[in-house]
C-alpha positions in Angstrom: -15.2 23.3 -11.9 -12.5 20.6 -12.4 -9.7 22.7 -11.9 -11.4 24.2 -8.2 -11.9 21.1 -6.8 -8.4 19.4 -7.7 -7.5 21.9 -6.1 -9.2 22.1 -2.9 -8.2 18.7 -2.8 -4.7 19.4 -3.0 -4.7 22.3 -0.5 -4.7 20.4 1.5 -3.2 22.6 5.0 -5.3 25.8 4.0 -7.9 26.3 6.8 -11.5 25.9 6.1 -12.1 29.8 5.7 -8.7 30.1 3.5 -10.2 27.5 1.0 -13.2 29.6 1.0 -11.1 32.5 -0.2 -9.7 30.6 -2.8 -12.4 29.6 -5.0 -14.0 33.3 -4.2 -11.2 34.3 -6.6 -11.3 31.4 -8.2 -15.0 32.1 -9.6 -14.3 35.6 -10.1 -11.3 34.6 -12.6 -13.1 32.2 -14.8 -14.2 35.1 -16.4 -11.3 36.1 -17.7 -9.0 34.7 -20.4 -6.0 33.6 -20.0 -2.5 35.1 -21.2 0.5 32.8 -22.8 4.5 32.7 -22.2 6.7 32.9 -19.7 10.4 32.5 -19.0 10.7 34.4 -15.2 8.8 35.4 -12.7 8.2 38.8 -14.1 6.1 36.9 -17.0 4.3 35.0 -15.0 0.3 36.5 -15.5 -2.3 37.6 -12.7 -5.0 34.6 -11.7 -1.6 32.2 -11.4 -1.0 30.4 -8.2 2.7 29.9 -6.8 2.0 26.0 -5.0 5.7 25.2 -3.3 7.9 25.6 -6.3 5.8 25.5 -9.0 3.4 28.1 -10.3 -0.3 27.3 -11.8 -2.2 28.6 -14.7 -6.1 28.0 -13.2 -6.5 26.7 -16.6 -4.3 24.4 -16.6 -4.5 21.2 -17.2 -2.2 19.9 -14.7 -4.2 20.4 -11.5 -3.4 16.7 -9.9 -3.8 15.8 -6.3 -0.1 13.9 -6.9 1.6 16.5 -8.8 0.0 19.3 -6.1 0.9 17.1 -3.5 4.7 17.0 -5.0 4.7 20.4 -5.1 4.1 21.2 -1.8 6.3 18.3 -0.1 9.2 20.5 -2.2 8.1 23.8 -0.2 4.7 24.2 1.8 3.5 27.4 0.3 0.9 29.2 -1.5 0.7 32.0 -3.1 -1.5 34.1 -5.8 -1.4 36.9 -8.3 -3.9 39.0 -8.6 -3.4 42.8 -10.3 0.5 42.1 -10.7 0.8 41.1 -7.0 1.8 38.4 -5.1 -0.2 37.4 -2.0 0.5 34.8 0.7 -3.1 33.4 1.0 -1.8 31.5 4.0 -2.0 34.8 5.3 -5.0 36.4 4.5 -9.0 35.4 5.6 -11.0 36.8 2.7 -11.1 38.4 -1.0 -10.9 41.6 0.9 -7.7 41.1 1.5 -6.0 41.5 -1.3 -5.2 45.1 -1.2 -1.2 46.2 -2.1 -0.4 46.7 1.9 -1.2 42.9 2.0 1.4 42.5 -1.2 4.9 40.3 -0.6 7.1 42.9 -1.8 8.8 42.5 -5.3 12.4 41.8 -3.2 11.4 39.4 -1.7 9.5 37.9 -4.7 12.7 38.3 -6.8 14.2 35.7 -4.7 11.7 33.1 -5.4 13.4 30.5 -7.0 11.1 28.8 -9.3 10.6 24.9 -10.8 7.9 24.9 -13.2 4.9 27.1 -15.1 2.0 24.5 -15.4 0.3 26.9 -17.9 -2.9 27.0 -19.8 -4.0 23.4 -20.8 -1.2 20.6 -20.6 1.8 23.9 -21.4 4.5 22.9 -18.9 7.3 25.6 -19.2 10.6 25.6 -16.8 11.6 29.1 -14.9 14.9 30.6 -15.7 16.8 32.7 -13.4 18.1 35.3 -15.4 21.2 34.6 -14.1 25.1 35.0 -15.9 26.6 32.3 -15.9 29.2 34.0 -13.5 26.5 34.4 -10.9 24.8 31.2 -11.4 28.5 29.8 -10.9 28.6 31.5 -7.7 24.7 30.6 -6.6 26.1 26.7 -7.2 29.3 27.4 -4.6 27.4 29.1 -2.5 24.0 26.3 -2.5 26.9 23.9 -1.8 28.6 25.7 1.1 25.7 26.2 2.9 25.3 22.5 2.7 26.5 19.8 6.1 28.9 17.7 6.9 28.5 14.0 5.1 28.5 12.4 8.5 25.9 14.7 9.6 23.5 13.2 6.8 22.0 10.0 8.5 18.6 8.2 8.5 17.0 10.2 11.1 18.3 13.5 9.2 17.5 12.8 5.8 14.6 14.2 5.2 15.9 17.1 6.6 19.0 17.9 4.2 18.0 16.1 0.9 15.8 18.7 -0.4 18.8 21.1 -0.2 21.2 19.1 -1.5 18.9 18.6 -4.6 18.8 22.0 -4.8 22.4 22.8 -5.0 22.2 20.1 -7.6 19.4 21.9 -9.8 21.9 25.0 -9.3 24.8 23.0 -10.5 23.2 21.6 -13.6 21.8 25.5 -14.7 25.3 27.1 -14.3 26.4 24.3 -17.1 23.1 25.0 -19.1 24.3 28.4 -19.1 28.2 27.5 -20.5 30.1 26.5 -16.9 32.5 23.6 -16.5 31.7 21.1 -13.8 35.1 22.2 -12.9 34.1 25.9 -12.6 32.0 24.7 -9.2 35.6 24.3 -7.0 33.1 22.5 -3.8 31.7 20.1 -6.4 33.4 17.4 -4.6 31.1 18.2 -1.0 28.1 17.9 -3.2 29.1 14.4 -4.9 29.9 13.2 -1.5 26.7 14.3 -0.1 24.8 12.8 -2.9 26.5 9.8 -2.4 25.5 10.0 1.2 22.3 10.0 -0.2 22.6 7.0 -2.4 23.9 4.9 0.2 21.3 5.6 3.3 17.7 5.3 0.9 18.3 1.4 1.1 17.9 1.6 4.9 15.1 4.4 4.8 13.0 2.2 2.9 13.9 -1.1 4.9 12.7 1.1 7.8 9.7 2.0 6.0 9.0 -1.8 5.6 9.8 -2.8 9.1 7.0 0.3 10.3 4.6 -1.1 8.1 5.5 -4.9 9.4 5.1 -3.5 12.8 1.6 -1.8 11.7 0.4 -5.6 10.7 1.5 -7.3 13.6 -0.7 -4.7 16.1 -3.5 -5.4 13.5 -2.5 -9.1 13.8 -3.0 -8.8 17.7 -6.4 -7.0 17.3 -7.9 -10.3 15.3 -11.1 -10.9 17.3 -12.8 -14.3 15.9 -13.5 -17.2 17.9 -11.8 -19.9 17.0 -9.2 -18.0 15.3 -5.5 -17.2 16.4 -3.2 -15.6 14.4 0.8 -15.2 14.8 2.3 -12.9 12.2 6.0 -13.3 12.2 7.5 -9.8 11.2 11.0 -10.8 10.4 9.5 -13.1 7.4 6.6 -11.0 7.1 4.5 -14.5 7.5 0.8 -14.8 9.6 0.1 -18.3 10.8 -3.6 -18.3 11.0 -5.2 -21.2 13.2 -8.6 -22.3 13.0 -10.5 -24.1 15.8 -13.4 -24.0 14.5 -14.2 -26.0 11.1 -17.4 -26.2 10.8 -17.9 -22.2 11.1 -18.7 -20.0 7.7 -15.7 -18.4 6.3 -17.8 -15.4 6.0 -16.9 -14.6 9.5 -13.4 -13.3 8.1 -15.4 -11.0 6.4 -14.6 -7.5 8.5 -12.1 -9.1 11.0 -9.6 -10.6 8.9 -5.7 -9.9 9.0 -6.0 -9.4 5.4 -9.1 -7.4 5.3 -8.1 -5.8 8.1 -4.9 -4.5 6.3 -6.8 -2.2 4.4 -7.3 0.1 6.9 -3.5 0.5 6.8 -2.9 4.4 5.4 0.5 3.3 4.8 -1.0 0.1 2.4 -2.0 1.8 -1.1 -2.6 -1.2 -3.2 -1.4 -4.7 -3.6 -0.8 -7.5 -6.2 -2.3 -10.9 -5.3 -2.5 -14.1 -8.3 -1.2 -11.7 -10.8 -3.9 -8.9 -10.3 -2.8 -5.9 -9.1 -5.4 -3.4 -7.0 -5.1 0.5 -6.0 -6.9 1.9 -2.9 -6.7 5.1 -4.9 -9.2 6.0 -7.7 -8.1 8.0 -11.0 -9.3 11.2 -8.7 -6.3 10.0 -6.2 -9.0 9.9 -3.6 -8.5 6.7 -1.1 -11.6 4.7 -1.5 -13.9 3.8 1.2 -13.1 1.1 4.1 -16.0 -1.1 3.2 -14.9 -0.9 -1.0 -11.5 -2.0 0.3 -12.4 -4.6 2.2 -14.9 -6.4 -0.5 -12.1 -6.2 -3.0 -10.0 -8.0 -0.8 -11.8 -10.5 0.2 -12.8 -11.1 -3.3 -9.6 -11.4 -4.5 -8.4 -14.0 -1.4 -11.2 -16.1 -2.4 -10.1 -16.2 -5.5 -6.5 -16.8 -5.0 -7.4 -19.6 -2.4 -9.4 -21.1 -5.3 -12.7 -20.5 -3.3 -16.2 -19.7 -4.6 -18.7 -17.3 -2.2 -21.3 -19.0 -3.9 -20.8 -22.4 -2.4 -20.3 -21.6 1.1 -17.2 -22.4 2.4 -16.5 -23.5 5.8 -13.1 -22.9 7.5 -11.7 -26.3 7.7 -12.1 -25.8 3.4 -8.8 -23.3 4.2 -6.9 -26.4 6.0 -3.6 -26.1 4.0 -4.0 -23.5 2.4 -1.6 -20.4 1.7 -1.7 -17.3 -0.8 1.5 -14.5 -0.9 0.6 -10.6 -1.4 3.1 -8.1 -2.9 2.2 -5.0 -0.6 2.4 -1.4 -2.3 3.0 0.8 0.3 3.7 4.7 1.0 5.3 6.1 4.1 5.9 9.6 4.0 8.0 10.3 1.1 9.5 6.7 0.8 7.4 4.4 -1.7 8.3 0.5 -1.5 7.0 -3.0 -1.9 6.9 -5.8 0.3 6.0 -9.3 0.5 3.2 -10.5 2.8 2.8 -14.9 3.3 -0.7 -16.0 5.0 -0.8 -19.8 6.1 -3.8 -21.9 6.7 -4.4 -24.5 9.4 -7.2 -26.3 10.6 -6.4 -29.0 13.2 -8.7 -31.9 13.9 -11.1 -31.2 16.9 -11.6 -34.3 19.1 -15.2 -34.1 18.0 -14.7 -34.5 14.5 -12.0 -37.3 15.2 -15.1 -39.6 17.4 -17.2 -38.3 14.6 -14.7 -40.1 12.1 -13.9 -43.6 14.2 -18.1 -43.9 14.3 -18.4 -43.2 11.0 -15.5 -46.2 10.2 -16.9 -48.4 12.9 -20.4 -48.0 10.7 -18.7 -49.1 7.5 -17.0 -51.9 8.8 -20.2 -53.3 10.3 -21.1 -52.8 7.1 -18.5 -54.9 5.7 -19.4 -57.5 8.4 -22.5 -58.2 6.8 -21.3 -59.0 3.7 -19.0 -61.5 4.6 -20.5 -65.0 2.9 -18.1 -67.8 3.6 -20.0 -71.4 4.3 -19.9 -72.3 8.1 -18.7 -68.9 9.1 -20.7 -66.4 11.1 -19.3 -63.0 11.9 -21.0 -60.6 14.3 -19.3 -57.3 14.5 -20.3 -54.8 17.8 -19.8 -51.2 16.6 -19.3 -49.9 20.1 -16.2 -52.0 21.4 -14.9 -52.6 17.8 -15.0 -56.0 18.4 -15.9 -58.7 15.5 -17.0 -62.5 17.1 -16.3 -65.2 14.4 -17.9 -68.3 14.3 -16.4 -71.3 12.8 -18.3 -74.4 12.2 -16.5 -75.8 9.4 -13.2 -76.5 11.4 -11.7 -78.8 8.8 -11.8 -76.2 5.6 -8.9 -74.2 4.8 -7.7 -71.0 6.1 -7.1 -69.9 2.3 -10.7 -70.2 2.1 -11.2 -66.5 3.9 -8.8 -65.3 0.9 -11.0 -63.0 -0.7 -14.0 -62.7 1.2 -12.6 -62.5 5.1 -13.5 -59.4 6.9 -9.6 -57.9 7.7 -8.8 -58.6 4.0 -12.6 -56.6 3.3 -11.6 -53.9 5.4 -8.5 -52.9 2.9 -11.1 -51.9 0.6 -12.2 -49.4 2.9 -10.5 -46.2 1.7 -10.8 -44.5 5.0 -8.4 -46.6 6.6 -4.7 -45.9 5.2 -2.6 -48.3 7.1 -2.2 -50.8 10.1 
């Protein structure tokens, strides 16, 4: 059953009854045994699916949601054999359907031109064309004629002519396999310059991807709902300047409305590396794991790279200047990347917990005022004006006297107070 529900997961544009269809023939074939070797199309056995490109053994071993995926990126559509036939199953609503009148007819399946035979077990074999090498010569001319104008190729287009342009590639390289000279392709040139084209713009399409996904975090930035928490992410340096107003609060209130927990519900995010540990939102299935799984392996993770422990209960002003970096791994469309994500830390003082802080000093300085023992001197220190009254009655000792035991000098001991 492994092989059926790869790929159900990889059919992914098949309507509901379609799918249905599917693993009808599926069951029925897993009776049968499979039949080995193939160089064309015309080799290729009954109970073999055609995904894009490529064509599938339902034994095989290859049925992965990535490799399907690939597959039909290259060309979205599907097709099966079944009693020497070829059927669209995008076109058909049951088993019932497969009757000859419902067959793509053997012209038109002549024409397929074919990538790879993923066969029984982990058998990968390549399609050959059957070709001269006279008319695969002519195929590569003609693959490259049909292609644009290099100044027609731009960011907005790519996507639109670099599957052809590979193409005319793949045609190039089999009329050498078959004993052509590069030279023997007279519009090679249009096809370097093209792939050049190519080379050139994918910096930009992925520094666009990156800028989307920067865009993405700010309008999750902007949804941060915490009291006591603002956040500014800064897309140009990819930065998030997170202010706390509120110290005494648990830090387990980031725990579903954090930026960085928050992030995870980014489709485009599909992992990240944070402290040298490195995390997929994709299990070995290359299904996307739940929301809530995300979000506890996140938050995990930032406690850890922030050098916090759950266990002891950490309050926000413990984040006061802190910062951690994440390495993003993202996907947008076709265009894989990785960018760098900086989260800063602040907790300002509240004027609450600054009066809490001169009372607390005013209480240890009484303190101190109480230990003064200095003959003839009386010292009586009032906590609410900060005021110290010293009596002298001892007006002929030295000043030097108060040396060690005066109540400024005393106060230097004090560690809270750093300066005067």
């Amino acid at each position: 059953m492994l092989c059926v529900i790869n790929l159900k997961g990889g059919l992914i544009a098949m309507k509901k009854r379609l799918v249905l269809s599917v693993l009808l023939i599926m069951a029925l074939l897993f009776s049968l045994m499979p039949v080995a070797s193939a160089a064309t199309i015309d080799d290729v056995d009954d109970q073999c699916l055609r995904l894009g490109p490529d064509v599938y053994s339902i034994y095989s071993d290859n049925y992965e949601r990535e490799r399907i995926a690939q597959s039909l990126a290259s060309e979205n559509v599907i097709y099966f054999k079944w009693e020497g036939r070829w059927y669209d199953l995008k076109a058909l609503t049951s088993y019932f359907d497969l009757v000859p009148a419902n067959a793509v007819p053997d012209e038109e399946v002549n024409q397929w031109d074919l990538h790879y035979w993923y066969k029984t077990g982990d058998i990968i074999e390549e399609f050959t064309s059957g070709l001269t090498k006279e008319e695969a010569i002519q195929q590569a001319i003609n693959a490259i004629a049909a292609l644009p104008n290099p100044d027609l190729v731009t960011v907005e287009t790519y996507f639109d002519y670099e599957p052809s342009i590979r193409e005319a590639r793949l045609f190039v390289e089999e009329a050498v396999e078959l004993g052509a000279n590069y030279s023997d392709i007279t519009n090679l040139w249009l096809l370097e310059l093209l792939e050049q084209r190519l080379d050139e713009l994918w910096p930009e399409i992925v520094q666009a991807a990156k800028d989307n996904l920067a865009g993405d975090v700010g309008d999750k930035a902007a949804e941060v709902d915490i009291e006591g928490v603002s956040v500014v992410f800064t897309a140009e340096t990819r930065t998030a300047d997170i202010t706390i107003s509120t110290p005494l609060a648990s830090i387990l209130e980031l725990e579903n409305t954090g930026l960085m927990v928050m992030l995870g519900e980014l489709d485009t995010i599909r992992g990240y590396t944070v402290n040298g540990v490195t995390r997929s939102f994709y299990n070995e299935a290359g299904e996307r794991l739940s929301n809530a799984d995300i979000k506890a392996m996140i938050l995990a993770d930032a406690f850890t790279a922030l050098g916090l422990n759950p266990a002891d209960e950490p309050l926000m002003r413990d984040l006061d200047g802190k910062s951690l970096s994440v390495l993003v791994h993202g996907k947008d469309g076709r265009v894989e990347f990785e960018d760098t994500y900086h989260f800063t830390f602040a907790v300002p003082v509240t004027d609450e917990e600054r009066e809490l802080a001169k009372e607390a000093l005013a209480g240890d300085v009484a303190d101190k005022a109480a230990e003064v023992d200095i003959e003839g001197i009386s010292v009586v220190f009032t906590a609410e004006t900060r005021t110290a009254d010293i009596t002298i009655s001892t007006p002929l000792a030295s000043i030097l006297e108060l040396e060690n035991t005066g109540l400024m000098v005393m106060l230097g001991e004090l560690d809270t107070i750093r300066g005067y």
